[in-house]
N, C-alpha and C positions, 0 to 999 in steps of 0.2 A: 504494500500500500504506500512504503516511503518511497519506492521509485519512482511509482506512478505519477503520486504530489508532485515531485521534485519535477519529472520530464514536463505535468501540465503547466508549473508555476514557470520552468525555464526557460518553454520552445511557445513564440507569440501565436501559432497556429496550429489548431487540432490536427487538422491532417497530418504533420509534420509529426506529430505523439504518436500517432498507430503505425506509422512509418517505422519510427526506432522503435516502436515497443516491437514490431515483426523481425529489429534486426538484435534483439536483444534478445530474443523467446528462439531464433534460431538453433537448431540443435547442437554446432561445436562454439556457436557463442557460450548458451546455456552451460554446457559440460566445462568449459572454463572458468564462470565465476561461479559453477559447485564447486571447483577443483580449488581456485582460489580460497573459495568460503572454509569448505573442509581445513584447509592448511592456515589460516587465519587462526581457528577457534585450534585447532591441535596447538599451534605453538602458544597459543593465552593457556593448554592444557600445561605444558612445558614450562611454559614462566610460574607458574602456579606450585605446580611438582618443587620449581627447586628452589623457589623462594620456602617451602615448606621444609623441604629437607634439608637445605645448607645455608639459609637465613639469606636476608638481604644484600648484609654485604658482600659476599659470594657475587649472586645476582649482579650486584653494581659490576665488579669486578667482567663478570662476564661481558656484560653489556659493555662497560669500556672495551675491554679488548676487541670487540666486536668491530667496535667505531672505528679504532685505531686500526685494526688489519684492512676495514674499508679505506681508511684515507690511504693505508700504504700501497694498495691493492689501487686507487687511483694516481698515486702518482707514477708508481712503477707501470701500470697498464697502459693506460691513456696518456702519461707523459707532462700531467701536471705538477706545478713547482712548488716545493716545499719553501716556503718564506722563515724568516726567522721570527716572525709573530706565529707563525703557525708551530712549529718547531718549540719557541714557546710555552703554549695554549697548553699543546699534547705534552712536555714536561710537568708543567703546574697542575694539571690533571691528575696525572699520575704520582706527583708529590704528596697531592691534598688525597688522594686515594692512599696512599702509604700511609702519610701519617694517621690517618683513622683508623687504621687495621692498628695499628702500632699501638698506638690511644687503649683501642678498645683490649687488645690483647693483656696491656700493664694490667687495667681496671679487674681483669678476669681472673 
């Protein structure tokens, strides 16, 4: 029903709505945003799992490393420039993520 809204409030002519709704109800359209959907809700299964099992900051940990093999992964790929703000960014990240494992580690 929130598609539906979304297509009538965005596109100024009806025709234009039954149009896309035929190319969105397509059958290898359809089979990709199940495929999408399914793989959406698994991984909120997955953040959930291990936010349970090995606490948040684990999870951070994860998730930074994530980002960070993404930025490395674009600049070595695609050939984008590591700045010394960026270089940075990703140090102080990493700093201010150390020292709270550190932090919390004494406290325990």
């Amino acid at each position: 029903a929130g598609m539906v809204f979304t297509l009538v409030a965005a596109v100024p002519k009806a025709g234009e709505v039954w149009e896309e709704m035929g190319t969105v109800l397509n059958g290898a359209v359809a089979v990709r945003v199940l495929i999408l959907a399914l793989l959406g809700a698994s991984g909120q299964l997955f953040i959930y799992y291990t936010i349970r099992e090995f606490g948040g900051v684990v999870f951070a940990w994860i998730m930074t490393a994530r980002k960070l093999m993404s930025v490395v992964v674009s600049i070595l790929w695609f050939g984008h420039g590591l700045s010394w703000t960026k270089a940075g960014c990703i140090g102080l990240v990493f700093g201010v993520m150390i020292s709270q494992t550190m932090r919390k580690k004494k406290t325990a």
